[in-house]
RODO-148227 format. One record per atom (N, C-alpha, C): x, y, z. Coordinates in steps of 0.02 Angstrom, whole numbers, padded with zeros to 5 digits, always signed. Example, Ala and Ser with C-alpha at 12.3 -4.5 7.8 and 13.67 -1.06 7.14 Angstrom:
residues 2
+00660-00284+00390/+00615-00225+00390/+00660-00165+00390/+00642-00112+00354/+00684-00053+00357/+00645+00002+00394/
//
This chain:
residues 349
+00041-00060+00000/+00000+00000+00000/+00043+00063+00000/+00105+00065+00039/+00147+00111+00041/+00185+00108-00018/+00189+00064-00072/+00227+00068-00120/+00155+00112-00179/+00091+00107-00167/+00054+00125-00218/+00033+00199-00189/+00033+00215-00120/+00011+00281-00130/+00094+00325-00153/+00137+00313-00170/+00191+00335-00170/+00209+00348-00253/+00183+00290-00291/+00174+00306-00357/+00118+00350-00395/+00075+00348-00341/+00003+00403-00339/+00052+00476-00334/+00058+00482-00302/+00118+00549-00265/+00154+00561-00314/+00184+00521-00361/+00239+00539-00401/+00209+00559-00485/+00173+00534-00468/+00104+00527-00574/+00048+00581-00552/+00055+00628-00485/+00009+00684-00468/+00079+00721-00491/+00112+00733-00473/+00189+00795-00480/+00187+00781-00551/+00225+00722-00564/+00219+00737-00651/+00167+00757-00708/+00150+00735-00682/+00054+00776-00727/+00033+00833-00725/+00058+00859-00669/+00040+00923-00643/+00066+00983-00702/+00016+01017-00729/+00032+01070-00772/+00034+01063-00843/+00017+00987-00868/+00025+00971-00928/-00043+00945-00947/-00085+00988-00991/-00140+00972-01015/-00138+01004-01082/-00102+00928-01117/-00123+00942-01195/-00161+00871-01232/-00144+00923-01318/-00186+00833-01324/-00167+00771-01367/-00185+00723-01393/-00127+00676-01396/-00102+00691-01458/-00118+00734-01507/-00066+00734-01561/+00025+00757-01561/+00023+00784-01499/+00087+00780-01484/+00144+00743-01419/+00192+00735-01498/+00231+00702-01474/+00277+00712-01408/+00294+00764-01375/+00321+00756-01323/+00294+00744-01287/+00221+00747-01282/+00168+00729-01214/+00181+00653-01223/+00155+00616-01287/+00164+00567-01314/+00227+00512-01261/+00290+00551-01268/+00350+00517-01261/+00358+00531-01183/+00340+00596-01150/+00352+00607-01091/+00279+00521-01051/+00231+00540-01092/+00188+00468-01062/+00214+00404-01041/+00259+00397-01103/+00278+00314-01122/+00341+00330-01031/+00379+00364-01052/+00419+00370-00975/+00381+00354-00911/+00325+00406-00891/+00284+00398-00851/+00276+00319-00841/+00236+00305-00903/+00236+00241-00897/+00273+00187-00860/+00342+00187-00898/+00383+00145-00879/+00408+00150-00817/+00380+00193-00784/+00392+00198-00727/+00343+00172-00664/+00295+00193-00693/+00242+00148-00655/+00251+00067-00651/+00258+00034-00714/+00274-00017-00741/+00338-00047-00679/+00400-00015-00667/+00452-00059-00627/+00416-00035-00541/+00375+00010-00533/+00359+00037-00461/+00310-00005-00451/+00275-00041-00496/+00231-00102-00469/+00247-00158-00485/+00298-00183-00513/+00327-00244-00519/+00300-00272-00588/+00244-00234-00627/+00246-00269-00682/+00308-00305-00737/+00301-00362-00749/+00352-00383-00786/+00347-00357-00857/+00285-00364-00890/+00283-00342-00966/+00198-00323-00961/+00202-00276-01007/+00175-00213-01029/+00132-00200-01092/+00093-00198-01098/+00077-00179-01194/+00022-00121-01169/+00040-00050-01208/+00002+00012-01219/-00036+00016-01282/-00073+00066-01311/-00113+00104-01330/-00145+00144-01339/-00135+00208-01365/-00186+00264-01366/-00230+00262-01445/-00303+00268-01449/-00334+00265-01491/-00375+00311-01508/-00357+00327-01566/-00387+00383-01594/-00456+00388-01627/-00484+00416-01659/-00543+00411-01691/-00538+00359-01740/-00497+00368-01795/-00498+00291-01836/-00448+00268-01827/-00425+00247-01771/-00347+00213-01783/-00294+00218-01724/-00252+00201-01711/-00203+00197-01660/-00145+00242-01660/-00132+00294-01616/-00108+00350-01599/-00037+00342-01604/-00042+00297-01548/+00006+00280-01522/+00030+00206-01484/+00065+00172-01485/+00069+00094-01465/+00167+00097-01445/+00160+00055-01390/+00210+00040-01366/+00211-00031-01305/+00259-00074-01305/+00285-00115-01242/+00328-00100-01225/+00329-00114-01147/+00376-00092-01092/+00375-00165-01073/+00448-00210-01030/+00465-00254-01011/+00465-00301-01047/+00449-00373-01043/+00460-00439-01069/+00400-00487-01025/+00373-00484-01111/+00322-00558-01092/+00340-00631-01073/+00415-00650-01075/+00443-00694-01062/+00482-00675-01033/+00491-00678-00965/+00581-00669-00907/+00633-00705-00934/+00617-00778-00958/+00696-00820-00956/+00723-00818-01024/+00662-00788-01061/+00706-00805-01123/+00694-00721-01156/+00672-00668-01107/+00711-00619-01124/+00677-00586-01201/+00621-00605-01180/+00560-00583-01261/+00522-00538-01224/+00532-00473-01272/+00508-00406-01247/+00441-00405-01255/+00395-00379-01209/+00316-00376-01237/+00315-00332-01292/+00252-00350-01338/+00257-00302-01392/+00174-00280-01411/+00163-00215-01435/+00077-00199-01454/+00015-00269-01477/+00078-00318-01518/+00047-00385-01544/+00055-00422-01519/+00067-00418-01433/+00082-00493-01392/+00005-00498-01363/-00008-00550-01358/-00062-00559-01335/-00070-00583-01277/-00121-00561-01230/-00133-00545-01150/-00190-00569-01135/-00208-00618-01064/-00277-00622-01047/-00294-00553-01036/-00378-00541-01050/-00422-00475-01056/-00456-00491-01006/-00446-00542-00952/-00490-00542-00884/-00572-00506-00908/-00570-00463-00848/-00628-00441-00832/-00643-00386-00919/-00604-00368-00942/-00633-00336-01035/-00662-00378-01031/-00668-00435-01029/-00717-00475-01068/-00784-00455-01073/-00803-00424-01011/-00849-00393-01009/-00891-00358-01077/-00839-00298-01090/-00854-00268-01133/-00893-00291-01213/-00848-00351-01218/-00875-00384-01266/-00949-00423-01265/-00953-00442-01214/-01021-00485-01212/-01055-00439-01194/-01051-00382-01179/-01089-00339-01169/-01107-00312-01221/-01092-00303-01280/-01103-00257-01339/-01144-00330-01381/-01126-00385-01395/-01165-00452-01414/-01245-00449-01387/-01240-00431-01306/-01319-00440-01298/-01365-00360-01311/-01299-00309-01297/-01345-00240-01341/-01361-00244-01404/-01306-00290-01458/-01324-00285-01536/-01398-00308-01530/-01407-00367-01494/-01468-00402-01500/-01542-00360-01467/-01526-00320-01437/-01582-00270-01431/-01597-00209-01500/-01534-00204-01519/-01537-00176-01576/-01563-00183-01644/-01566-00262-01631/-01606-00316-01684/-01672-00326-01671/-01690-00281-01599/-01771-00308-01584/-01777-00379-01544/-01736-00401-01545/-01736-00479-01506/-01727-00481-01443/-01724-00441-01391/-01739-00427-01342/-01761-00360-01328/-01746-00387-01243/-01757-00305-01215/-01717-00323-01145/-01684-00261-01121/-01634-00258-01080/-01683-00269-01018/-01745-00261-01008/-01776-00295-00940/-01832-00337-00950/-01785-00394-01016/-01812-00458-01001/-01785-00492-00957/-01826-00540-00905/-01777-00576-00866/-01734-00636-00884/-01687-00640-00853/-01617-00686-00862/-01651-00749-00868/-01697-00774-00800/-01710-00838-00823/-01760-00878-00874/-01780-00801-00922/-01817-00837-00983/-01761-00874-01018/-01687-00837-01031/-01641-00874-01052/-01614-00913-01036/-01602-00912-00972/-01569-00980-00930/-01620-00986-00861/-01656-01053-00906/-01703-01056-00828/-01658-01089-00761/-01585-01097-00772/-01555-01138-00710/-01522-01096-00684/-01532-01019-00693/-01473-00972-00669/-01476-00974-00595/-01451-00942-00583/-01456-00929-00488/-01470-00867-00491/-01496-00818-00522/-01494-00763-00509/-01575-00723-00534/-01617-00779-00505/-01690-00748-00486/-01720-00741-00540/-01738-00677-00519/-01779-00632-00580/-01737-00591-00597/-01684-00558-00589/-01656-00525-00601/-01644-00507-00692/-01635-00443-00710/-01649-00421-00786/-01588-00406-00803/-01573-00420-00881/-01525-00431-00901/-01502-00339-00868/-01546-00279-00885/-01506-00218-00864/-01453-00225-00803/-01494-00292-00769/-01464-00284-00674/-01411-00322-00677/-01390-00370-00741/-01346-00426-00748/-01288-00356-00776/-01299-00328-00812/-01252-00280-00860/-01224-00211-00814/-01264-00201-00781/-01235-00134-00737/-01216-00186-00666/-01212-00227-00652/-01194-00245-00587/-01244-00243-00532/-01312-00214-00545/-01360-00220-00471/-01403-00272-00478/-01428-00253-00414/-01475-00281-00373/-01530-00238-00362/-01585-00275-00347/-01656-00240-00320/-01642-00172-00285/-01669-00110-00312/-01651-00064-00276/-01657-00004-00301/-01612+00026-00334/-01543-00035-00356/-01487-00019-00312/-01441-00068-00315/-01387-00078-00264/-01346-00104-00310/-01289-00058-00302/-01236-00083-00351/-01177-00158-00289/-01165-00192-00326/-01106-00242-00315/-01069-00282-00355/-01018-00238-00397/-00978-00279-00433/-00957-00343-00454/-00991-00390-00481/-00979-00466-00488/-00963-00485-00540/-00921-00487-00582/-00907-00500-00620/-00948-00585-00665/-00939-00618-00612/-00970-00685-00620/-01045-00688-00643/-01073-00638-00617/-01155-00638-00647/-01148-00633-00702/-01107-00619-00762/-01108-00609-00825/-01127-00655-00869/-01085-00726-00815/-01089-00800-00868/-01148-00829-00874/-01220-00800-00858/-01269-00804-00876/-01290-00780-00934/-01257-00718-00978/-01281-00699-01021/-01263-00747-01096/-01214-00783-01049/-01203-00839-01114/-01256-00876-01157/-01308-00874-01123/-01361-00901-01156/-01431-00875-01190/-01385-00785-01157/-01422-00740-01193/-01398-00747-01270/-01340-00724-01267/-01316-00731-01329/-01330-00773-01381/-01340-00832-01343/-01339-00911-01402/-01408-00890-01412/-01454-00878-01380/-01523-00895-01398/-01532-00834-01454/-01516-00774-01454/-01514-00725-01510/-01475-00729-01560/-01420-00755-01579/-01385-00786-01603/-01384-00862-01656/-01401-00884-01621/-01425-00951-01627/-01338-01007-01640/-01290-00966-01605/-01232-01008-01597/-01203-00997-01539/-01160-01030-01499/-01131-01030-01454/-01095-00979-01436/-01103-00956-01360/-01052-00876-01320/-01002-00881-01385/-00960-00923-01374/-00889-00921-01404/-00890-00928-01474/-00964-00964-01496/-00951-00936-01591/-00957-00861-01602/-00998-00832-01575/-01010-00772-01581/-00970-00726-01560/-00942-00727-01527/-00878-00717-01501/-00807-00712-01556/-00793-00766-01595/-00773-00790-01631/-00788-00758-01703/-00852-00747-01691/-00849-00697-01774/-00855-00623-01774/-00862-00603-01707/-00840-00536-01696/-00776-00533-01710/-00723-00569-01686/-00639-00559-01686/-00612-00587-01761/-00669-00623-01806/-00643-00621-01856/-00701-00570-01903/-00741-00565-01897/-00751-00456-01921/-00731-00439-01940/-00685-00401-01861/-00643-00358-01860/-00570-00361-01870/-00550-00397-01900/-00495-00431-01907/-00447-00429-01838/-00474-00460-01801/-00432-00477-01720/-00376-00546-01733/-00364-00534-01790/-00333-00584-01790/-00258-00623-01743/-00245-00591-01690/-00214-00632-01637/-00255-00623-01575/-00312-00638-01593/-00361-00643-01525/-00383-00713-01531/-00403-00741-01469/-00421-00814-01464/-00482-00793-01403/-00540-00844-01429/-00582-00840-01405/-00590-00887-01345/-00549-00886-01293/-00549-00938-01221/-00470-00972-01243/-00424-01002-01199/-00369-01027-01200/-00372-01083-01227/-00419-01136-01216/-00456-01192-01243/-00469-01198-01326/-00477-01132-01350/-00488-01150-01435/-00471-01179-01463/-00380-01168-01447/-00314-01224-01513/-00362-01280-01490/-00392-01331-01454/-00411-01378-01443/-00464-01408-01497/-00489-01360-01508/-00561-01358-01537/-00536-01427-01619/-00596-01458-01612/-00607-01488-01673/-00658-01492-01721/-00606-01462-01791/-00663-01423-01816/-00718-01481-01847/-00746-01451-01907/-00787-01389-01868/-00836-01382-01816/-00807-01352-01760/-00833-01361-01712/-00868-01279-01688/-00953-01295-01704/-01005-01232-01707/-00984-01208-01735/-00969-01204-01809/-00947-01170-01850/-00890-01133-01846/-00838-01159-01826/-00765-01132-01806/-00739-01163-01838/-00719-01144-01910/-00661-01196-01945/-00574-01208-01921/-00558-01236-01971/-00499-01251-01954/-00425-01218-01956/-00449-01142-02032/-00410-01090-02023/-00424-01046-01962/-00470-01041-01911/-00477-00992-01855/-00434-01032-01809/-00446-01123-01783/-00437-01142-01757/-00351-01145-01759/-00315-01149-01825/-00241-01154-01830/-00224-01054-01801/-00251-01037-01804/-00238-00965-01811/-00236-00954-01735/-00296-00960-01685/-00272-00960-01632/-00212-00991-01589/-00204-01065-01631/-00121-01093-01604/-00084-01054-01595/-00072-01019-01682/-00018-00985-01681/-00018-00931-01636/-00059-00886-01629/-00092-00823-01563/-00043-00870-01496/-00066-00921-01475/-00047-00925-01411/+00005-00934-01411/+00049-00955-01451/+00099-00981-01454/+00164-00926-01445/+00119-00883-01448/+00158-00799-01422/+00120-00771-01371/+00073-00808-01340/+00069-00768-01264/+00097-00752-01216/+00093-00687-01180/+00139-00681-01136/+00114-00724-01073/+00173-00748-01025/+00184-00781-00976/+00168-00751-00901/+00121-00769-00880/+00069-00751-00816/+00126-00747-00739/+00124-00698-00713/+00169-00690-00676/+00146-00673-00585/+00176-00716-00547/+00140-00679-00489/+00216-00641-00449/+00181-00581-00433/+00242-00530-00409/+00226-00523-00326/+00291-00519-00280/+00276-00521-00222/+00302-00442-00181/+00284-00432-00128/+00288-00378-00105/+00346-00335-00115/+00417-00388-00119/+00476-00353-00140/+00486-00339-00228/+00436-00358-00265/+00447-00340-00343/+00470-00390-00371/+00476-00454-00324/+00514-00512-00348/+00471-00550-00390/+00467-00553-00493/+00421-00598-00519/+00437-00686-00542/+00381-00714-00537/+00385-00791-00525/+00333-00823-00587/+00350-00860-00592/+00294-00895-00649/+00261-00916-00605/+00194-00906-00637/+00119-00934-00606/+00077-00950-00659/+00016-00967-00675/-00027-00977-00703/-00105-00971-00734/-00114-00954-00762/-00183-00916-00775/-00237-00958-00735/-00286-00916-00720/-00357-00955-00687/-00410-00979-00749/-00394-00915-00795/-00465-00929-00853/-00437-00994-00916/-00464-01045-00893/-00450-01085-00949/-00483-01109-01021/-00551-01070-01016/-00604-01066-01073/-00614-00986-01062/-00678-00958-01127/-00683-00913-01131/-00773-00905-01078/-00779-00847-01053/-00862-00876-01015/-00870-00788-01024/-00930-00752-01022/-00942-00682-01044/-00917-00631-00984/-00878-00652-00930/-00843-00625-00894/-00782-00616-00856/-00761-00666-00924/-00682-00675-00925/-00640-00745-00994/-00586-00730-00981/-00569-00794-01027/-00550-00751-01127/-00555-00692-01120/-00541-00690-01195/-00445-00686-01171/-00421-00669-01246/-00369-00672-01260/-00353-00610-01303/-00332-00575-01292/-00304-00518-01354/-00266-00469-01340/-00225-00425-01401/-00187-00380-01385/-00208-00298-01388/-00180-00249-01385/-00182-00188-01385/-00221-00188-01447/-00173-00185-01506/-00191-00178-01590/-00262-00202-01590/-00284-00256-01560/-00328-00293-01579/-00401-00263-01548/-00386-00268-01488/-00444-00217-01446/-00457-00149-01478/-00387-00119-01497/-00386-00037-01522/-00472-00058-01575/-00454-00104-01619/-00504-00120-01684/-00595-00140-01680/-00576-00169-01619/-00662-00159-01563/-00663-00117-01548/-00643-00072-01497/-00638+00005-01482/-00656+00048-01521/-00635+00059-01613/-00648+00116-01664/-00688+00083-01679/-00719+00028-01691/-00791-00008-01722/-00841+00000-01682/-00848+00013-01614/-00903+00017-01569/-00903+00087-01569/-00852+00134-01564/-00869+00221-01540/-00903+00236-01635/-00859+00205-01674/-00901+00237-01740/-00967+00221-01749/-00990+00174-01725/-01079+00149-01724/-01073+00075-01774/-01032+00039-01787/-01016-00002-01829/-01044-00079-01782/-01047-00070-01726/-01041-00149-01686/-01113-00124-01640/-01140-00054-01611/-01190-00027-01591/-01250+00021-01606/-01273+00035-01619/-01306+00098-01632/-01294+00173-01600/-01262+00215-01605/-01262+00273-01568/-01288+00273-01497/-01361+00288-01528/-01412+00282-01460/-01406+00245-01405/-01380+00161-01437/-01381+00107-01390/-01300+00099-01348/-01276+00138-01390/-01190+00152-01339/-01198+00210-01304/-01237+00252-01323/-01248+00316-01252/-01294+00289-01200/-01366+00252-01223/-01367+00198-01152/-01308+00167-01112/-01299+00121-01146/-01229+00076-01106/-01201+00117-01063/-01176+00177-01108/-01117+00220-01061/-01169+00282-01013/-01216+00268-00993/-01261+00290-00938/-01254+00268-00875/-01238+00304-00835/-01232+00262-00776/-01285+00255-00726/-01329+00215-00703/-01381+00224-00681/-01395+00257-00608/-01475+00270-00576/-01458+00301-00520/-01497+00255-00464/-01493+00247-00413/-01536+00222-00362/-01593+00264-00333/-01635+00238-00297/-01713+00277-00274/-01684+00339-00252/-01653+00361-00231/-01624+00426-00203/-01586+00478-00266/-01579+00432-00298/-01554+00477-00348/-01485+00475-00368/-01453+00449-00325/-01379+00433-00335/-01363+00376-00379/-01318+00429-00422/-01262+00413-00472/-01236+00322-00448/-01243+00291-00483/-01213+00226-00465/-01158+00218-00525/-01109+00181-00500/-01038+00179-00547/-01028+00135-00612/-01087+00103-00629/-01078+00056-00682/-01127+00050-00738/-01133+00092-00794/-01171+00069-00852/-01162+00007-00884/-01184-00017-00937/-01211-00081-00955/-01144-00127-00993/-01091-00132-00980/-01037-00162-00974/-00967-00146-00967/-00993-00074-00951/-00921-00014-00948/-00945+00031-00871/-00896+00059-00828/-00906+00080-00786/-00913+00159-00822/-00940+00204-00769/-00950+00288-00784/-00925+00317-00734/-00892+00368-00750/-00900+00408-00706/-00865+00471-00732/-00878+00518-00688/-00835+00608-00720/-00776+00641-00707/-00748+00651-00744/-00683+00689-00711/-00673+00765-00731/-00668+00795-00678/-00668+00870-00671/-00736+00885-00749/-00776+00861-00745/-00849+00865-00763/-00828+00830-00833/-00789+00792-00869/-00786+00755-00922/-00803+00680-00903/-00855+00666-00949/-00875+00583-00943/-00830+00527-00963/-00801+00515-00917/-00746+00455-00936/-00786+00368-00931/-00765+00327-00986/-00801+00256-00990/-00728+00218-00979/-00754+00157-00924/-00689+00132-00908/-00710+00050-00902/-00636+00009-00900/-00658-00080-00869/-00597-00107-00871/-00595-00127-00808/-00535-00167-00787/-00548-00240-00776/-00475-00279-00799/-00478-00346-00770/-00448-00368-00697/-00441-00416-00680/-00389-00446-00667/-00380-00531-00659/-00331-00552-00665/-00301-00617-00659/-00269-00637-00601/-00301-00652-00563/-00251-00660-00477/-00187-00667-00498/-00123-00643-00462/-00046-00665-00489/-00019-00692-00551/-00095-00648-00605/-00049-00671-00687/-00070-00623-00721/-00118-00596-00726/-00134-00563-00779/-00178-00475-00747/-00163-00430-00779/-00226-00381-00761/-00203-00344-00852/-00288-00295-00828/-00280-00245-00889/-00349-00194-00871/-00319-00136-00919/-00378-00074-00897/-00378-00054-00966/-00439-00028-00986/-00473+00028-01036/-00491+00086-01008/-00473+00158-01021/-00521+00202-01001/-00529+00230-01071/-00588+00274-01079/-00623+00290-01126/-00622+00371-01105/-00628+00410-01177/-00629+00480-01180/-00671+00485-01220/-00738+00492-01246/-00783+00496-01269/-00783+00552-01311/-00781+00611-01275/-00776+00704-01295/-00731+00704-01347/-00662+00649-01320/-00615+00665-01378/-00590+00612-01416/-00632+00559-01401/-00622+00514-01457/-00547+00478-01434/-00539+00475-01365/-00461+00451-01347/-00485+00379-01312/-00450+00332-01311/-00451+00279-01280/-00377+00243-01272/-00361+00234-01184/-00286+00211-01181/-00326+00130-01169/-00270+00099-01196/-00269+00027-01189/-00239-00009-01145/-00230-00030-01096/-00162-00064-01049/-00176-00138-01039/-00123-00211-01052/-00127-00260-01037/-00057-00294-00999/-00081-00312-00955/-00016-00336-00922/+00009-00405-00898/+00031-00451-00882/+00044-00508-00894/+00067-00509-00814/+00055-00475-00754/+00046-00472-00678/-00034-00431-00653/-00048-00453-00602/-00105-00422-00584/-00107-00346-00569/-00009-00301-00588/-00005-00247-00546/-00045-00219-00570/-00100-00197-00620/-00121-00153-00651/-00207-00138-00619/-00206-00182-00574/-00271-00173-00513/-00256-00183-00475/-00212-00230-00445/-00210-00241-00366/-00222-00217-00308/-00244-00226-00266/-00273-00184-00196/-00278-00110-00217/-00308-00094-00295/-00325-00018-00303/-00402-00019-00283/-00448-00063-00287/-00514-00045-00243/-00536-00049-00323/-00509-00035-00385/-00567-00008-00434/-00646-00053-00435/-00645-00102-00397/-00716-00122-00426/-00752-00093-00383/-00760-00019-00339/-00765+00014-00297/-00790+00084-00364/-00796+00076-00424/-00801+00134-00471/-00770+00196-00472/-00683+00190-00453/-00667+00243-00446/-00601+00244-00486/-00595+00256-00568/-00542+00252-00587/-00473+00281-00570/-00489+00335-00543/-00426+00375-00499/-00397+00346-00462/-00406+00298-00425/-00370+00262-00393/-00309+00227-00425/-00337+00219-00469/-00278+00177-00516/-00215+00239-00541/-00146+00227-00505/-00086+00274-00549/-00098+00278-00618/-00099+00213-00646/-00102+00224-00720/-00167+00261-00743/-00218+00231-00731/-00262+00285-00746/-00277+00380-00741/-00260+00370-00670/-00254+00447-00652/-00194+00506-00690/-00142+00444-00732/-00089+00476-00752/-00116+00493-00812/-00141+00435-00860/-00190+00471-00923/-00244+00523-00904/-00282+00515-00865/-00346+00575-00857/-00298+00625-00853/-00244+00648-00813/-00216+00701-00776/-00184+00731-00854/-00141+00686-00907/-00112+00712-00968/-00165+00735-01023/-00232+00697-01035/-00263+00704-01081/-00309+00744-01052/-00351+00750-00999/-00404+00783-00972/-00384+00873-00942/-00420+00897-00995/-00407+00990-00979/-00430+01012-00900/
//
């Protein structure tokens, strides 16, 4: 804790006084520093950035090594568990399908899955995180119910659909759950060029790391071994950047139906609650920032925050959990996070 409010302390001084915007390069290069600094002050081993622009990628860089022993640097095209992103994605799958008329965001969950555990509860309450009330509580796990939202609108499996979003958009070193290379085709319509294609994807993943209080990193092992709608994808910076400009242009949503999402809802009193419909909300110095973090106990984390006003989106994936750890964010408060607060503080006037 004393090592994170201390990098808080140090990404408030450096930020301080610099509000420009990303077309330039010294902000640009003074970032990537910043960065790399955060990066050895929390023990991350390897790194992959992103800033995204309206059509396209700003800026991209790795800091450290996705591999320790053999000394292979992370790179924009290494590919990273997306933990809790996953979110994001199955979240935009069951909005397309409202967009199609085939639902409605307060149909209940268990028309789709009559074995859920989770009541009556409506897909809105599955997507923002509440409860009756409403009462927000971050669970990531309620999500893997929507798996059967999907299939039933769809009419193919979480992970086909899944699967032809990332081939769309040409995600092509994204793998849909760790489990895919496995797959035999055709399996739900997953042939055998997707299926060789993800091999090759993993076969350059970076290596899951658990870091201990002294910065000391160790090989460990991922938890997500399939893909499920609240965890388990696979992908890199480049690749996300390409979901990212396909959803803000209206290409994967409807306008309308991504300014829902990015609504954050309120409770009987009126209060602001921290989580729209698969992206968290909230404001900074009165700008609407859209955000979602993962994490991978002792292997993996990663964060998105979103700039809406300006069409900016930083990307971060990391191959250690430093990039959330005991920061509280499922608490809706992106500031907490150094890295985060260091982008709001450079890009936000």
């Amino acid at each position: 804790m004393r090592r994170l409010v201390l990098v808080a302390t140090i990404v408030a001084g450096l930020a301080a006084g610099v509000r420009v915007h990303a077309a330039d390069n010294l902000v640009l290069a003074r970032f990537a520093d910043y960065l790399e600094s955060l990066r050895l002050q929390t023990g991350i081993p390897g790194l992959a950035a992103a800033i995204v622009g309206t059509t396209d990628i700003a800026w991209e860089r790795g800091f450290g090594q996705q591999d320790i022993d053999r000394n292979i640097g992370a790179l924009p095209y290494t590919p990273f568990h997306l933990d809790g992103l996953t979110q994001t994605v199955a979240a935009s799958l069951v909005l397309r399908c409202m967009d199609q008329g085939r639902l409605s965001v307060d149909d209940r969950i268990d028309h789709f899955d009559p074995a859920t555990t989770e009541g009556n509860a409506t897909l809105r309450q599955i997507l923002t995180h509440t409860f009756n009330g409403p009462v927000f509580s971050y669970r990531p796990q309620r999500y893997q119910s929507l798996a059967a939202v999907v299939q039933e609108c769809e009419g193919v499996s979480f992970r086909t659909a899944v699967a032809r979003t990332l081939d769309r958009f040409v995600m092509f070193d994204s793998v849909p759950g760790a489990d895919a290379a496995q797959l035999t085709p055709p399996a739900d319509g997953i042939g055998e060029s997707w299926v060789e294609r993800y091999r090759t994807a993993l076969a350059r993943l970076a290596l899951p790391y658990a870091v201990d209080s002294r910065g000391r990193a160790s090989r460990s092992q991922y938890a997500a071994t399939s893909l499920r709608p609240g965890s388990g994808l696979i992908s890199t910076v480049r690749d996300y950047a390409r979901f990212d400009v396909a959803l803000r242009a209206g290409t994967i949503l409807r306008p309308s139906t991504l300014a829902l999402a990015w609504t954050a809802p309120t409770d009987r009193e009126g209060r602001t609650l921290p989580h729209g419909m698969g992206w968290f909300v909230q404001n900074y110095y009165g700008e609407k920032v859209i955000w979602q973090f993962g994490q991978g106990d002792n292997a993996s984390s990663s964060l998105v925050v979103i700039l809406p006003a300006r069409s900016l989106t930083l990307v971060l994936l990391a191959n250690s959990d430093g990039l959330s750890r005991s920061l509280g964010l499922e608490n809706g408060d992106v500031t907490s996070s150094p890295f985060g607060k260091l982008f709001l503080g450079l890009f936000v006037r």
